[in-house]
C-alpha positions as CSV (number, residue, x, y, z in Angstrom):
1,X,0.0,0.0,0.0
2,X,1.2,3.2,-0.8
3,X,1.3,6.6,0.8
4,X,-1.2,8.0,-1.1
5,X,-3.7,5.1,-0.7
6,X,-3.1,4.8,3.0
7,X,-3.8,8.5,3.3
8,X,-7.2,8.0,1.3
9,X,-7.6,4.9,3.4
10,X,-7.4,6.7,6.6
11,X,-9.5,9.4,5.5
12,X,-12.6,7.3,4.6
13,X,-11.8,5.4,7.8
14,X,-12.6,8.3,9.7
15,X,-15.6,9.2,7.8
16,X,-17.3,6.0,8.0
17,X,-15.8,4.9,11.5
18,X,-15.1,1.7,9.6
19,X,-12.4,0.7,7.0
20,X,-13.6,0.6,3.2
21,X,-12.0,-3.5,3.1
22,X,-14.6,-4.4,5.4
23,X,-17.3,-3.1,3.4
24,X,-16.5,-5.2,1.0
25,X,-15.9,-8.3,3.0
26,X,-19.6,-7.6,4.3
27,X,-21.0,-7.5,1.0
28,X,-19.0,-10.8,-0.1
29,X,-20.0,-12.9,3.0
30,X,-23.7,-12.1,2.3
31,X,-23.3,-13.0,-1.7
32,X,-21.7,-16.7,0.4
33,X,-24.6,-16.4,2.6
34,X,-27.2,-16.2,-0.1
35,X,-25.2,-18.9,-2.3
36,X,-25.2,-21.7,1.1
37,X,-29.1,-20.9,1.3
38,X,-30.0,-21.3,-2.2
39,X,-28.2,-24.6,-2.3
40,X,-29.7,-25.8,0.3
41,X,-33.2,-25.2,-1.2
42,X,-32.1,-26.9,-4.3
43,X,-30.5,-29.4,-2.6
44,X,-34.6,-30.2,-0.1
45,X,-36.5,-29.5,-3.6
46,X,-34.8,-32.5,-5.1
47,X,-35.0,-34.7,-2.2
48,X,-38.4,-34.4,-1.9
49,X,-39.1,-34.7,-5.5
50,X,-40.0,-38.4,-6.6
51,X,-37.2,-40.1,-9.0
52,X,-39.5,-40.7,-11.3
53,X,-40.1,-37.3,-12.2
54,X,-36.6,-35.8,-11.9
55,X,-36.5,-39.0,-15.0
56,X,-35.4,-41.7,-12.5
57,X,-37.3,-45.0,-14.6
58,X,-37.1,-48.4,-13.7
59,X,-35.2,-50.4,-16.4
60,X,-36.9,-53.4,-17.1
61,X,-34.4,-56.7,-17.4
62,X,-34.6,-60.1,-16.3
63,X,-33.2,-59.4,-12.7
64,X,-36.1,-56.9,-12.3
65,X,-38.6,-59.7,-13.1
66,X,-37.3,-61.6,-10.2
67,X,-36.9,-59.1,-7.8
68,X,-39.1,-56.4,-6.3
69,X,-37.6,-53.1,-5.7
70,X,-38.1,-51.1,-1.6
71,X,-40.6,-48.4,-1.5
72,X,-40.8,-46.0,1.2
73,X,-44.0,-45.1,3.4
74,X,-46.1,-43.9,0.7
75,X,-45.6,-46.9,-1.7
76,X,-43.0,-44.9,-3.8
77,X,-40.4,-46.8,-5.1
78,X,-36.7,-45.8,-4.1
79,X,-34.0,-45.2,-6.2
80,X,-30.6,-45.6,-4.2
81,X,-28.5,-44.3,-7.1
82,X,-30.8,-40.9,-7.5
83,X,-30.0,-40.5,-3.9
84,X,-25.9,-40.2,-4.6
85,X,-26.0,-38.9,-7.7
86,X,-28.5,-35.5,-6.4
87,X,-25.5,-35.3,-4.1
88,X,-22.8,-35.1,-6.5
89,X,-25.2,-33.1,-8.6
90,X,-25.6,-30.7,-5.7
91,X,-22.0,-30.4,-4.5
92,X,-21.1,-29.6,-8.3
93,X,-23.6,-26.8,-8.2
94,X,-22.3,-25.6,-4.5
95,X,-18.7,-25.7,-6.3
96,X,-19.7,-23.6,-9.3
97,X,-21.3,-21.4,-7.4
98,X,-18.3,-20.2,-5.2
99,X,-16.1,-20.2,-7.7
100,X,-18.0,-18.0,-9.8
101,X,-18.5,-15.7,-7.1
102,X,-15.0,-15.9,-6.0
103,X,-13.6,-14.5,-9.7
104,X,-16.3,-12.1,-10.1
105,X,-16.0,-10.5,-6.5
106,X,-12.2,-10.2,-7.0
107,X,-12.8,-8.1,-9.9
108,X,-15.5,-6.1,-7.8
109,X,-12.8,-5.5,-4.8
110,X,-10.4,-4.2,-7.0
111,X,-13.2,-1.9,-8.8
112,X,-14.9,-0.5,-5.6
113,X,-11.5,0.0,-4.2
114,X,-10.1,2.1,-7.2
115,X,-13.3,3.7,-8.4
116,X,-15.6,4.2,-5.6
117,X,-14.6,3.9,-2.4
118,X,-11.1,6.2,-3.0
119,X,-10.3,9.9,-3.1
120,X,-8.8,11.6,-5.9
121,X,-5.1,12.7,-5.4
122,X,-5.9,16.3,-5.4
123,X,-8.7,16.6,-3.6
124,X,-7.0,15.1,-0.4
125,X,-5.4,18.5,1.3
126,X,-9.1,20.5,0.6
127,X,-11.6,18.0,2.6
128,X,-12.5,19.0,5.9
129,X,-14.7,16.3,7.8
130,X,-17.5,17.7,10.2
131,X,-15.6,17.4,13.7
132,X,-13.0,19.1,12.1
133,X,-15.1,22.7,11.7
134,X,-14.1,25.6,13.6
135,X,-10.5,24.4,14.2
136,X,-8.0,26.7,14.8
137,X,-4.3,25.6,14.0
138,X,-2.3,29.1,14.8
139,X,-0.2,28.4,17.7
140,X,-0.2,31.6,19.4
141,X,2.6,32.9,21.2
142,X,1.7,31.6,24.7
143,X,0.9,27.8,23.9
144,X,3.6,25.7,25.0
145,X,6.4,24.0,23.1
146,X,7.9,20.5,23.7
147,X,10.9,21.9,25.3
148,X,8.9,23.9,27.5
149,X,6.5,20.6,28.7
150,X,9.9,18.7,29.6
151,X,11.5,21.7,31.5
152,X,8.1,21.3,33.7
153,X,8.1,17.7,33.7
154,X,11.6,17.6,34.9
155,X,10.8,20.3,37.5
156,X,8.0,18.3,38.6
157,X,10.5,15.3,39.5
158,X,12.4,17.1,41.2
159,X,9.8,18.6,43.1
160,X,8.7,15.2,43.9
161,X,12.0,14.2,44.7
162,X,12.4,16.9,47.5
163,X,9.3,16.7,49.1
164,X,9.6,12.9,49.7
165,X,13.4,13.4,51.0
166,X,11.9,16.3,53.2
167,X,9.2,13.9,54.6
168,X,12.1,11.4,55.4
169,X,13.6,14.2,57.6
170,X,10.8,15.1,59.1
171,X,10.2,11.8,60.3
172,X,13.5,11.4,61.6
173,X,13.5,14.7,63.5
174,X,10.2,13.2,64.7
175,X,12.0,10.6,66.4
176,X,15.1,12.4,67.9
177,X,12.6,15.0,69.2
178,X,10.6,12.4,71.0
179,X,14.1,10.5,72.6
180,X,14.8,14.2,73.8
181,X,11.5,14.6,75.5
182,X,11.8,10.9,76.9
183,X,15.0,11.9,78.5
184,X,14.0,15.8,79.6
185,X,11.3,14.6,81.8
186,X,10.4,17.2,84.6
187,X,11.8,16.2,87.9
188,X,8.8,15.6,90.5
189,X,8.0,17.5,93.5
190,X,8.6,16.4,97.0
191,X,5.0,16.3,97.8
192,X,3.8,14.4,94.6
193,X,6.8,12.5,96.0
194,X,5.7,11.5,99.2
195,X,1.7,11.3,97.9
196,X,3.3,8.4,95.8
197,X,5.5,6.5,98.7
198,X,2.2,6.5,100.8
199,X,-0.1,4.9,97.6
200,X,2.9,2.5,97.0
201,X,3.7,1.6,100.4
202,X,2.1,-2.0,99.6
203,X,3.0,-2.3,95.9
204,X,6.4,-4.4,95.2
205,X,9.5,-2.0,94.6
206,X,9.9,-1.4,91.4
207,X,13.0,-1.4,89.1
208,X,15.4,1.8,89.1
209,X,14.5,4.0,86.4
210,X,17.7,4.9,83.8
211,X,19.1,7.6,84.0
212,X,18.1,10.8,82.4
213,X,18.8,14.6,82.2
214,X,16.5,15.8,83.8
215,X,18.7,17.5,86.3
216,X,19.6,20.1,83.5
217,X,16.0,21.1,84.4
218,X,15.5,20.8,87.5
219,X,18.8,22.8,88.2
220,X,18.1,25.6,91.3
221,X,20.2,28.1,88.3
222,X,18.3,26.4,85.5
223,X,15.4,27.2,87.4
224,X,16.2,30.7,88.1
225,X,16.7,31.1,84.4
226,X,13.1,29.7,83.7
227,X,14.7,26.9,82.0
228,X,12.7,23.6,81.0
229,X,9.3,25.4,81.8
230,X,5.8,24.8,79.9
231,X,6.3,28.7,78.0
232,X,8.1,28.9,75.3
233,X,11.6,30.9,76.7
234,X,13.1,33.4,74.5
235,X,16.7,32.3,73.1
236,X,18.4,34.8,75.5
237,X,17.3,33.0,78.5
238,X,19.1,30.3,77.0
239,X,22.1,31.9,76.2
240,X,22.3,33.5,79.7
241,X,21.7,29.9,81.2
242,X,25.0,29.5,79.2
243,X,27.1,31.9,80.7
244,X,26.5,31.7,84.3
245,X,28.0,28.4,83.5
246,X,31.3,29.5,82.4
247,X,32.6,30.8,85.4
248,X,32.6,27.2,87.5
249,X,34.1,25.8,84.0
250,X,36.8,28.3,84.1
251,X,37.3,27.4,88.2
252,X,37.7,24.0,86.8
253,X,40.2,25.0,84.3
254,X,42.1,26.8,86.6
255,X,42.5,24.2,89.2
256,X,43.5,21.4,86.3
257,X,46.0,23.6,84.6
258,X,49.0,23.4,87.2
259,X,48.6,19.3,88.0
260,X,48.7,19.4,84.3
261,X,52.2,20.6,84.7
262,X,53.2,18.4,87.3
263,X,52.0,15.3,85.3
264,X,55.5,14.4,83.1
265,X,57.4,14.6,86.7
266,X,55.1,12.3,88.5
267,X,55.0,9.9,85.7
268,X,58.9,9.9,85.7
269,X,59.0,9.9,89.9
270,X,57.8,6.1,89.8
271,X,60.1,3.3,90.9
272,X,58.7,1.0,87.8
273,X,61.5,-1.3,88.7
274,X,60.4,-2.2,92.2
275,X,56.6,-2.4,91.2
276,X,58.4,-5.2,88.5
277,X,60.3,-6.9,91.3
278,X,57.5,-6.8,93.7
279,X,55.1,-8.6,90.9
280,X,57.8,-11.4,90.1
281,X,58.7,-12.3,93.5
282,X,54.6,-12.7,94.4
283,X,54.2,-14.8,91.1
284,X,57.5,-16.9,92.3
285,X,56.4,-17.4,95.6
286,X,52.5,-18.6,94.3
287,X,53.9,-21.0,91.9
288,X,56.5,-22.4,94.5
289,X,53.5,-23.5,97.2
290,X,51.5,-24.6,94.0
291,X,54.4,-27.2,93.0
292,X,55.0,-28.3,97.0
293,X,51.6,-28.8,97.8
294,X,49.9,-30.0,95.0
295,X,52.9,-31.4,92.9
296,X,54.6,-32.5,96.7
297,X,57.6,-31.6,95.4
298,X,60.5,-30.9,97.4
299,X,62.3,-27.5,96.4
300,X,65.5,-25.6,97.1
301,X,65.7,-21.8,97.9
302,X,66.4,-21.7,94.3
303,X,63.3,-23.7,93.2
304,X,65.5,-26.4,91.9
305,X,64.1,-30.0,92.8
306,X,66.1,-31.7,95.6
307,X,67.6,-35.3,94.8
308,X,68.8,-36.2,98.4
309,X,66.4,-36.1,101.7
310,X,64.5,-32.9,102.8
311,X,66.1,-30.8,105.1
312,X,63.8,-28.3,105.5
313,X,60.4,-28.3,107.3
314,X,58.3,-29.8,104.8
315,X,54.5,-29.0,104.9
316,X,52.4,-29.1,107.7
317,X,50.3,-32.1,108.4
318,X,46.9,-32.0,110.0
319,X,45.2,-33.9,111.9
320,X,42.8,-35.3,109.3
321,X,46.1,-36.4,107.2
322,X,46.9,-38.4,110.8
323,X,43.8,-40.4,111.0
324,X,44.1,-41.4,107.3
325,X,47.4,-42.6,107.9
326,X,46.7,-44.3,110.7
327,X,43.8,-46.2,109.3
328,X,46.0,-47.5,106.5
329,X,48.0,-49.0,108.9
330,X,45.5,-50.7,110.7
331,X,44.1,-52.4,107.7
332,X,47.2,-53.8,106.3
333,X,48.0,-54.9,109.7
334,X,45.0,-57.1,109.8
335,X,45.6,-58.4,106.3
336,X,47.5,-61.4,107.8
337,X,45.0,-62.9,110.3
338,X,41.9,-62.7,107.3
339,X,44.3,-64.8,105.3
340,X,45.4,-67.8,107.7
341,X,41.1,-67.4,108.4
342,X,40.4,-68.0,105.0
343,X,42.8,-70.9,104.7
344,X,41.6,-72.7,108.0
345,X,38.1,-72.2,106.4
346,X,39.0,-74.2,103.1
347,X,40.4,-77.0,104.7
């Protein structure tokens, strides 16, 4: 299809809110339509006809002599071969038919197409259709341009952009502002104090609240200042809060700066090497009762192992140790007498 014909196309389209093709198509399915019916008539007409007078007559031979042909409900004689060959007859015609239709309605597409349903080349650029009337194509200074509808669009992104990222911090600052407020909470009075030890005297003892700042609050200067009230102080309250602080920083300051001095000299004042001495001789001493009371070694004043006797004191021994040993004794002192028992008994 060419450029020409698809513009004519189009414009009949729109015309007729329906392409000109299927105009056509409708016209050659009812021609089908009307072809299928007729056919059909023919085809009931000649079924219902008797063979005899569609020239259906009985031969007469010997075989027929003998034989007596079937006849239907009214006493007419059937025919089996005029059955099959109305049939063929009939399907022939239905063939024809189509084929007929078929070459002639190809000529008529082409013909409507070209002839009726088209628009002549120069008559194109002067037809104005009916929705089109009172249309105004000037573009007049003000209208907007395509650059002009993306520099909004892209404004309009970024507009979007920022107010979700602002909505972000604003829930955030949400948050922090609700920790603060969890952890400025207003000191209570002494009364309200006392009110509560009196309703809670039978109530278990609850667990120890964390810690908070309150007491930045509930500060005797603080309060002076009218800090941490319900109103809404002025920033120079603030500020002043501020500065009465400085000059107990600056005491601070003042009483740090000369140990700061003195700092290098103490460091370099301590005996590390005694501290040292004192920490090996304790871990000495510890391992040394370790070895001779749990290992029962027997050790030097050197820690070396002894190979002869011990001539020192050797560990204590208690009174539970004595017993033990003592019991020892006693059993393998009567080891003797159960054997020479045992003997008598197995004789």
């Amino acid at each position: 299809m060419t450029e020409s014909t698809q513009a004519a196309t189009s414009l009949l389209t729109e015309h007729f809110q329906y392409t000109p093709l299927s105009l056509i198509d409708d016209i050659i399915n009812s021609i089908n339509a009307l072809i299928y019916r007729a056919v059909t008539a023919v085809e009931t007409g000649l079924f219902s006809t008797p063979p005899a007078a569609l020239g259906f007559a009985a031969e007469k031979s010997t075989s027929d002599l003998l034989s007596i042909r079937d006849a239907d409900g009214d006493g007419n004689v059937e025919y089996p071969e005029a059955r099959t060959e109305i049939e063929n007859g009939v399907h022939q015609l239905e063939t024809l038919l189509e084929s007929t239709v078929d070459k002639d309605f190809d000529k008529f597409e082409i013909f409507a197409l070209r002839s009726i349903l088209s628009v002549p080349e120069d008559l194109r650029g002067w037809i104005r259709l009916s929705h089109y009337e009172n249309l105004s194509f000037n573009t007049s200074p003000d209208s907007p341009t395509p650059e002009s509808v993306n520099l909004q669009r892209r404004k309009l992104q970024e507009t979007q952009k920022l107010h979700t990222a602002l909505l972000q911090e604003s829930a955030r600052n949400e948050a922090l502002i609700a920790q603060l407020r969890s952890l400025l909470t207003s000191a209570a009075s002494p009364e309200t104090k006392k009110e509560e030890d009196e309703s809670d005297a039978t109530k278990p003892i609850p667990t120890p609240n964390p810690p908070t700042l309150s007491f930045l609050t509930s500060n005797p200067s603080a309060k002076a200042l009218g800090v941490g009230t319900s109103s809404h102080a002025p920033l120079t309250t603030h500020v002043n809060f501020a500065l009465s602080q400085l000059p107990s920083l600056r005491s601070l300051l003042s009483a740090l700066r000369p140990r700061i001095h003195t700092l290098p000299s103490a460091v370099a004042n301590i005996d590390w090497e005694s501290s040292r001495e004192e920490r090996r001789r304790y871990i000495e001493s510890q391992t040394r009762r370790h070895l001779q009371r749990t290992r029962g070694l027997e050790l030097d004043e050197h820690g070396a192992v002894r190979d002869g006797e011990w001539s020192g004191g050797g560990r204590k021994i208690g009174a539970g140790d004595v017993d033990a040993i003592e019991g020892v004794v006693g059993l393998l002192g009567r080891e003797p007498e159960t054997r020479e028992t045992d003997d008598r008994m197995e004789e």
